[in-house]
DOROZA-761170 format. One record per atom (N, C-alpha, C): residue in one letter; x negated, y, z. Coordinates in pm, whole numbers, plus 50000, padded with zeros to 5 digits. Atoms other than C-alpha are relative to their C-alpha. Example, Ala and Ser with C-alpha at 12.3 -4.5 7.8 and 13.67 -1.06 7.14 Angstrom:
BEGIN
A499114988150000 A487704955050780 A499105012050000 S500824988149994 S486334989450714 S500775010950073 
REM end
This chain:
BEGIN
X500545011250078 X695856433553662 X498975005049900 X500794994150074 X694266456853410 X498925003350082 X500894995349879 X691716470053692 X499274983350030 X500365017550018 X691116428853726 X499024994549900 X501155000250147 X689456421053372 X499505006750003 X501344993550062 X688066449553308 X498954999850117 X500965004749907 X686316444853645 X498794983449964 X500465010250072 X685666408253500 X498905003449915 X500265001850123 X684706418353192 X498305008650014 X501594989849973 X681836445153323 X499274988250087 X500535007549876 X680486421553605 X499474985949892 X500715009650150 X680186394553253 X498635007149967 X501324993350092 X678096419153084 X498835004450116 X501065002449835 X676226421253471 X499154989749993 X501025011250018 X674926388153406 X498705000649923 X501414997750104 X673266394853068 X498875005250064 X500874988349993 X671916424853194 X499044993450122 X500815003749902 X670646407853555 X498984991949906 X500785008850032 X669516376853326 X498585006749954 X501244991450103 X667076402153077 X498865004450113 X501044994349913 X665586420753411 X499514990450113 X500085006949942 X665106386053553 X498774993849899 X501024997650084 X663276378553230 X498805004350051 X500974986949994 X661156410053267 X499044995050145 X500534996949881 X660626400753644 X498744983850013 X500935014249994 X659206362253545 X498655009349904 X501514994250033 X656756380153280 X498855005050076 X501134990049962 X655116406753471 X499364994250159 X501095003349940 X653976381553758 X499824984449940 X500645010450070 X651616356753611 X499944987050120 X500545009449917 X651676321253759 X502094995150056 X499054998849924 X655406326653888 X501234988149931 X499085008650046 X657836291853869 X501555012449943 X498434994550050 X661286297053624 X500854999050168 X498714997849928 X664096306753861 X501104985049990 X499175015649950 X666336272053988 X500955008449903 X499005000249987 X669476273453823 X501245001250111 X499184994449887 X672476286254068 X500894983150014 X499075007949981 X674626255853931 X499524987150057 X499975013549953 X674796221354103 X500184985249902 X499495009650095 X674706197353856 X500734987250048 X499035013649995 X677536167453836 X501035002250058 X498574994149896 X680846164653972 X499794995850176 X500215004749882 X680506163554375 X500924995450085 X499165002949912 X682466136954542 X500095003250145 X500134996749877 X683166152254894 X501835000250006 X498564997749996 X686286156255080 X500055015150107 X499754991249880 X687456186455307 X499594998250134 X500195007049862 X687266163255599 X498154995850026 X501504999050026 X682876164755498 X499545012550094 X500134985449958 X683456200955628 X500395001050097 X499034992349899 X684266220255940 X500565004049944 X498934992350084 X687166235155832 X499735017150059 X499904988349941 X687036274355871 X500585005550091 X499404993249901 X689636284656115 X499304992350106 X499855009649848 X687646260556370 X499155003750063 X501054996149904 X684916283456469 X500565013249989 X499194985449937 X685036317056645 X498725008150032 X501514992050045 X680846326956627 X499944996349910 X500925001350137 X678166327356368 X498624996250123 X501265002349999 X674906313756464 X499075001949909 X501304998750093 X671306322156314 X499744986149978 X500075011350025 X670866289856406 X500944984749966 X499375009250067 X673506270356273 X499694991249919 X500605008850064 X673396237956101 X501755001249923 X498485009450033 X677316235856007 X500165007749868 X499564996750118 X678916241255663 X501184997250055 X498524995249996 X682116258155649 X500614999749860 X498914999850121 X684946253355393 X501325010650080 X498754994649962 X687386280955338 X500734999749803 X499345001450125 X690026278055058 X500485016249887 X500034991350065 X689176315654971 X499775002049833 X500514998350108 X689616325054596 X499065012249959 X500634996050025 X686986338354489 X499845006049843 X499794992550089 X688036353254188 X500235015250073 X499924990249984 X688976379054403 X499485012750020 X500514996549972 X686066390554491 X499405014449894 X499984988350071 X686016416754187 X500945008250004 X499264990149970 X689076435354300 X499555006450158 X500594999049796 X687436433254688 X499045009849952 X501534993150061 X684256446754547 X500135010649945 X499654984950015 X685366476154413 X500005012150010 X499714986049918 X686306495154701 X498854995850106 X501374997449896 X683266504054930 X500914990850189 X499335008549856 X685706488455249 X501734992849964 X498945013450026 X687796457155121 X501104998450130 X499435005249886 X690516442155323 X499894985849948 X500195014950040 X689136408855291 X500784987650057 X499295010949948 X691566390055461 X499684993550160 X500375006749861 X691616366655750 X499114985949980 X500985008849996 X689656341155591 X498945003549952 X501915000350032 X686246355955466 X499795018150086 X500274984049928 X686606394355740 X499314992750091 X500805003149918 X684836376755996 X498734993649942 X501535002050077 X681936367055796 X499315013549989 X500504987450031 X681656402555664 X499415009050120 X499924994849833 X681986414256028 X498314994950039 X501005002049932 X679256391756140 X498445001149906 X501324992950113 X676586402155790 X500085011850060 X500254987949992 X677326436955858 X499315006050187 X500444997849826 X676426435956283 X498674992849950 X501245004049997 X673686411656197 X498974999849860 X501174997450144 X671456425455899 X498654987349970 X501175009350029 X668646396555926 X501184987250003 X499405018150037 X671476368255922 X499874996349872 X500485011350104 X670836343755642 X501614993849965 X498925008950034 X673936329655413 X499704990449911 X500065003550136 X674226305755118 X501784998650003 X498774996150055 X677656310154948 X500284993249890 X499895008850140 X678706284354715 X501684998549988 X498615000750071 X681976292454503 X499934981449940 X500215011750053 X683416257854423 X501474998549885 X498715005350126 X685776246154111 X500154987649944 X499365012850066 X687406215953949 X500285000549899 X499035001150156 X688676208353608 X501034987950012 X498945006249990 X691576192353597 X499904986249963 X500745014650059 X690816152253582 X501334994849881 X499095006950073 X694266146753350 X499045003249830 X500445000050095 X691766163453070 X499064989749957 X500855009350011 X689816135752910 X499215002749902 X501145000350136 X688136149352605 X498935012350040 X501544992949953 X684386158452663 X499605015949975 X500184986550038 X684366186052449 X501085010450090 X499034990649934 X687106203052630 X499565006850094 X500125005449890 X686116194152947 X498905009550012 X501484994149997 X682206206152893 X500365018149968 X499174985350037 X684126241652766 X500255009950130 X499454994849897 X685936244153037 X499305007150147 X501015002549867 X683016236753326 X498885013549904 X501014988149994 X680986266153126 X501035010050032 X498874988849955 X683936287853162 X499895001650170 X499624994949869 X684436283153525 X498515000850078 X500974998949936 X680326280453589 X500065020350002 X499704981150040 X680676320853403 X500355006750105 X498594988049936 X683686334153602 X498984999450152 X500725004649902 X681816318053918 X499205008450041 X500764987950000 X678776336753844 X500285014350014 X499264984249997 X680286370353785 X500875004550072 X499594997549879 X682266367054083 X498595001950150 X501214995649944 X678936360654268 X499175014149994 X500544988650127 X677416390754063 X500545011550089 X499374985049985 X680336415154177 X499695001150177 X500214999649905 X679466407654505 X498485001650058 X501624996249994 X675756407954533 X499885015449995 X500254987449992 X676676440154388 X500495010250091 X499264993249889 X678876452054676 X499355001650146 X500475002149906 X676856440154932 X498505010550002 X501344990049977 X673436461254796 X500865013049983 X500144988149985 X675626493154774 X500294999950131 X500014999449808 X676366485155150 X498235001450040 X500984997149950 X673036488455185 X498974983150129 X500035010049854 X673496451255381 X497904991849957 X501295007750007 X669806435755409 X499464985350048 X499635011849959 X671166401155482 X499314985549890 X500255008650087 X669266371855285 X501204991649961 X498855006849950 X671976354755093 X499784991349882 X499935014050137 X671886324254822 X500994997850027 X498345001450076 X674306313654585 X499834986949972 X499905010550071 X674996280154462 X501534999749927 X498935001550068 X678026270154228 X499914985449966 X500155012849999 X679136236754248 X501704993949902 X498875001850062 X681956216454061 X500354986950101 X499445008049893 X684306194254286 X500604985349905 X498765008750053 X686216159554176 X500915002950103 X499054996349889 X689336173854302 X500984985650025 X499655014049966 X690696134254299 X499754997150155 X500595006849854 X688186127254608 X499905011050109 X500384986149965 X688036168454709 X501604993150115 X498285002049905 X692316166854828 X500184988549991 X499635010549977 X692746129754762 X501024996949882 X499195001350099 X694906114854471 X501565005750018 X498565002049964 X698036112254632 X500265015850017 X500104990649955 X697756150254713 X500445008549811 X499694996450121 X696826159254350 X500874995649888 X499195004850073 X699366137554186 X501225013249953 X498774991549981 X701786171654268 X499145013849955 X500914983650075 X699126197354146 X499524997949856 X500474999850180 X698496191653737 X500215013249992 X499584985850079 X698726228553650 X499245004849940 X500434992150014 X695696248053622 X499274992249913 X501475002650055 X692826236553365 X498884999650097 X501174996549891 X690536252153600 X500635000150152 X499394999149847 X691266250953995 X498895002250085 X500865000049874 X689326272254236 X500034998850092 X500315008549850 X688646251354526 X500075008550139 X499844992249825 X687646275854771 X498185006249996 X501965000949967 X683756284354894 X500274991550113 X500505003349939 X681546269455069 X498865007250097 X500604987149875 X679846288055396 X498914991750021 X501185007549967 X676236275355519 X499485012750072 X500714987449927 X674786302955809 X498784992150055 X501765005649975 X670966298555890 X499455000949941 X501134999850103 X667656295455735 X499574982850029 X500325011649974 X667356258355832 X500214989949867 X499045007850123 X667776235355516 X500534989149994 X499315007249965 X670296217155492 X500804994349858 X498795000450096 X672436195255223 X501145006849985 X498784994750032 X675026213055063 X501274990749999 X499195012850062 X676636182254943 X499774981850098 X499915016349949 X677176147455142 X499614992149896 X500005007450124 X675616124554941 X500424989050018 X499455013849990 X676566090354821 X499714988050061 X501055009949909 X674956062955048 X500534984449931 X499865017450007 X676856034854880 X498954998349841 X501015008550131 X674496010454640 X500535003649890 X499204998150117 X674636018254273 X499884983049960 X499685012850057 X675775987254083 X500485002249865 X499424997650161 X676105980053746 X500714984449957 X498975009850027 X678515954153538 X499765000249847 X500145006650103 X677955935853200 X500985002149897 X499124996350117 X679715946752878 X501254993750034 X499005010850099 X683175927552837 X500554999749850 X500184997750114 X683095917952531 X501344985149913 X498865009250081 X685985902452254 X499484994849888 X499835005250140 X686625887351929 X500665008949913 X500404992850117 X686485906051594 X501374999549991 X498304995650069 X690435922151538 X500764994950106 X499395007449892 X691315909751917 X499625012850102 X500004989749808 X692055931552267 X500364991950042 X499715007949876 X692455898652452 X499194999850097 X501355002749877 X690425898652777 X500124981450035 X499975016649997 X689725860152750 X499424997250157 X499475004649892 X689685842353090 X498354998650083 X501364993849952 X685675842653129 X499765009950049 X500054991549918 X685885875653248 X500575004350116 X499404996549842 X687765874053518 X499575002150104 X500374993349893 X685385873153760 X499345011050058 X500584990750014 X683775900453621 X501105012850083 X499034988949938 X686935920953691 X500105002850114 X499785004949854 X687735905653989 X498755007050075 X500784992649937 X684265923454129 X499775011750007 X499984983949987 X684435951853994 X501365009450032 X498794996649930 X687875958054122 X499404999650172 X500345001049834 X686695946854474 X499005008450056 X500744991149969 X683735971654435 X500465011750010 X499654987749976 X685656004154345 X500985001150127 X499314993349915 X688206000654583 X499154996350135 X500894996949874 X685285993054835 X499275011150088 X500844987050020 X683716026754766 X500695010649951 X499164987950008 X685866053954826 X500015015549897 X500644995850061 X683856076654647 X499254999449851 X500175003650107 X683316058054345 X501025003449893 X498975001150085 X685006058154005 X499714994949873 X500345008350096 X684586038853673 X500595005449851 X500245000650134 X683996047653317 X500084985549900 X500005008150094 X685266023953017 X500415005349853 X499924990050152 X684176031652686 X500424989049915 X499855012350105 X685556009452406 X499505003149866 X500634999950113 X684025998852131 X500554989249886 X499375016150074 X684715976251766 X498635003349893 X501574999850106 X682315968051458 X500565007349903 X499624990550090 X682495985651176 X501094990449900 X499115003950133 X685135967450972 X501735001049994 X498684994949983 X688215982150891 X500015013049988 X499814987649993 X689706014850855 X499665011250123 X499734991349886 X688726045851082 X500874999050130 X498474994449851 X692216048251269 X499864987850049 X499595013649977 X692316009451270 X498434997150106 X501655004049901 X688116009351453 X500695008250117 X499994991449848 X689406038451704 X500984995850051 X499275004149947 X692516021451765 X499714987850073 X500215012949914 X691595988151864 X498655001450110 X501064995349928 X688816003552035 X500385006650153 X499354993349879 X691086021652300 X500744992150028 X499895012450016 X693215990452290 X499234990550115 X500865011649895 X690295969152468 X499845009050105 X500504992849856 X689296001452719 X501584996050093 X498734999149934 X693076003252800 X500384988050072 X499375018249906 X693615960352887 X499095000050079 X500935002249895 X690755965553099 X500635007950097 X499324995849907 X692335990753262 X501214997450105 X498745008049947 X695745973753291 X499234986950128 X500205010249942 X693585944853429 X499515005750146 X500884997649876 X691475965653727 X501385009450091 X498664994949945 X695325983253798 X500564986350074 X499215009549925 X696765951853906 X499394990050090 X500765002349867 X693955943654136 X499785009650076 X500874992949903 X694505972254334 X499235012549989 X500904992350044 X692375999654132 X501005014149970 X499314995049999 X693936034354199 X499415010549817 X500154997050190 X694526043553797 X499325018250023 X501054989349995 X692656083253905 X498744996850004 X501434999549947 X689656066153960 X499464990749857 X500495006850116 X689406050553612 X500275011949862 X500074993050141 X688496069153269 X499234992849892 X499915007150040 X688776059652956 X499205005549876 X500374994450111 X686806070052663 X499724986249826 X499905011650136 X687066055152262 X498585005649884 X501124998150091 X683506055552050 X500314990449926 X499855008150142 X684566032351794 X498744990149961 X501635007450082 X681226015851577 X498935008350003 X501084991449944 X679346041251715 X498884992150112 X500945006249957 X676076027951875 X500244984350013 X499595010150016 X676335994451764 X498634989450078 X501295004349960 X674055966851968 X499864986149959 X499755015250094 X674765936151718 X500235001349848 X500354999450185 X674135932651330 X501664998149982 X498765004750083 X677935935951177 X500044993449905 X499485009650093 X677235916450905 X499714984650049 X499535015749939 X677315885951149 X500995001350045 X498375002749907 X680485870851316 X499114998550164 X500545000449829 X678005870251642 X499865013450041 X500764978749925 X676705911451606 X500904999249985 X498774988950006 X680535920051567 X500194998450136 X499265006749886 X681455900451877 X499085008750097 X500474991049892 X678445920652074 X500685015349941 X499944986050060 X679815954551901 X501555000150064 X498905002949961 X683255942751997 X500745000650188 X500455003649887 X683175953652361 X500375008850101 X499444994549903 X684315972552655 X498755004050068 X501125004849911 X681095987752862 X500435007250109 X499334997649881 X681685998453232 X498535005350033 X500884994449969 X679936025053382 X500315011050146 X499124994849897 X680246035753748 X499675011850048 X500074978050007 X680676074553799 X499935002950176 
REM end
């Protein structure tokens, strides 16, 4: 385990050091675009069933189009890396097998991770997703570096992507996995030079939905909105792939605890309300901003009532 970190911990200070002579390498040619970012920005709804699964092929093609999922951790890849001839297992030795026979094959290699969806506070959350972009990297890192003392001359890109592990294994799946903060997924395999999406994208319509909005020292969802609900219930569970943001809001009058309370209050009866049409409660989050960005004058009884408000935002 000691041999583990401190492997970590050098392959960290790998980054700096690549980042500085990456620096050095944008200066000294003039004209030359910044370097992409490795990471994938947003969370990527996909499922397993997006993928061939790994055990289901038995070549490598140059010309391949397929993306492979294997549920390899890739943390490991700094105790693998190490030793000049790994025993990499039975899920990533036939890869190595077919880089090391074919020196001009082409990879991209995208480590993938999750954060645990029971965390709900941003700051945490945003913590966490630099933490596991880091480890990610510096697992990439120890391997880049294993592969040039092999001498291998294999073109290989990296990406690092973050999963919703909700839509990744499916709710019902993760209902029995809460443990980790962080949860590495697995990689993602891509052989060829052909380009190709990494990521399935979303094909369903975006749609948007109208504040619901209360009365000043009230969490009643009054009876006008119903059909608001009523659609946007019939939309998420239309769109498998979807999931819905409700931020609550109140006006400024009243105590602190008493604005953030009744403020989570209205997100929460909305919630109760899109639960009992049907709305599987993983696919709803709930966040409380209080009298924060207010879009109605509080010193009317009309701006409280717009300030007073639930807004829905689909993720």
């Amino acid at each position: 385990m000691k041999k583990i970190i401190s492997l970590f911990l050098a392959a960290m200070i790998l980054v700096g050091g690549s980042d500085a002579l990456a620096q050095n390498k944008k200066k000294s040619k003039k004209g030359k675009k910044d370097q992409a970012s490795t990471f994938v920005e947003g969370r990527q709804k996909v499922r397993e069933s997006d993928y061939a699964t790994f055990d289901k092929f038995t070549t490598f093609s140059s010309k391949s189009t397929t993306l492979y999922y294997s549920p390899f951790d890739y943390f490991d890849f700094f105790e693998l890396c190490a030793d000049d001839n790994p025993d990499w297992g039975e899920d990533i030795k036939p890869v190595m097998n077919y880089m090391v026979k074919n020196t001009r094959a082409t990879m991209t290699l995208c480590p993938l991770f999750a954060i645990n969806p029971d965390i709900t506070d941003r700051t945490q959350r945003q913590e966490l997703i630099e933490k596991a972009k880091n480890e990610a990297q510096a697992a990439i890192d120890a391997f880049e570096g294993w592969k040039n003392r092999k001498g291998m001359r294999n073109k290989t890109q990296y990406k690092i992507a973050e999963l919703d592990y909700r839509y990744f294994k499916g709710t019902n799946y993760y209902n029995q996995q809460r443990s980790d903060d962080i949860i590495r997924v697995g990689v993602l395999l891509y052989f060829g030079s052909k380009k190709n999406a990494i990521f399935v994208p979303d094909t369903a319509s975006s749609h948007t939905f109208p504040d619901i909005k209360f009365f000043p020292n009230d969490a009643t969802i009054v009876e006008s909105w119903v059909p608001v609900l009523d659609e946007l219930a019939e939309y998420i569970n239309a769109n498998d792939r979807k999931s819905v943001l409700l931020t609550g809001y109140a006006d400024n009058q009243g105590t602190d605890a008493y604005i953030e309370g009744i403020s989570r209050q209205r997100a929460t009866e909305v919630k109760k309300a899109l639960l009992l049409r049907g709305v599987d409660a993983a696919r709803i989050e709930l966040e409380v901003k209080g009298d924060a960005d207010p879009i109605g004058d509080n010193s009317t009884y009309e701006g409280r009532i717009e300030n007073n408000r639930v807004s829905i935002k689909i993720l």
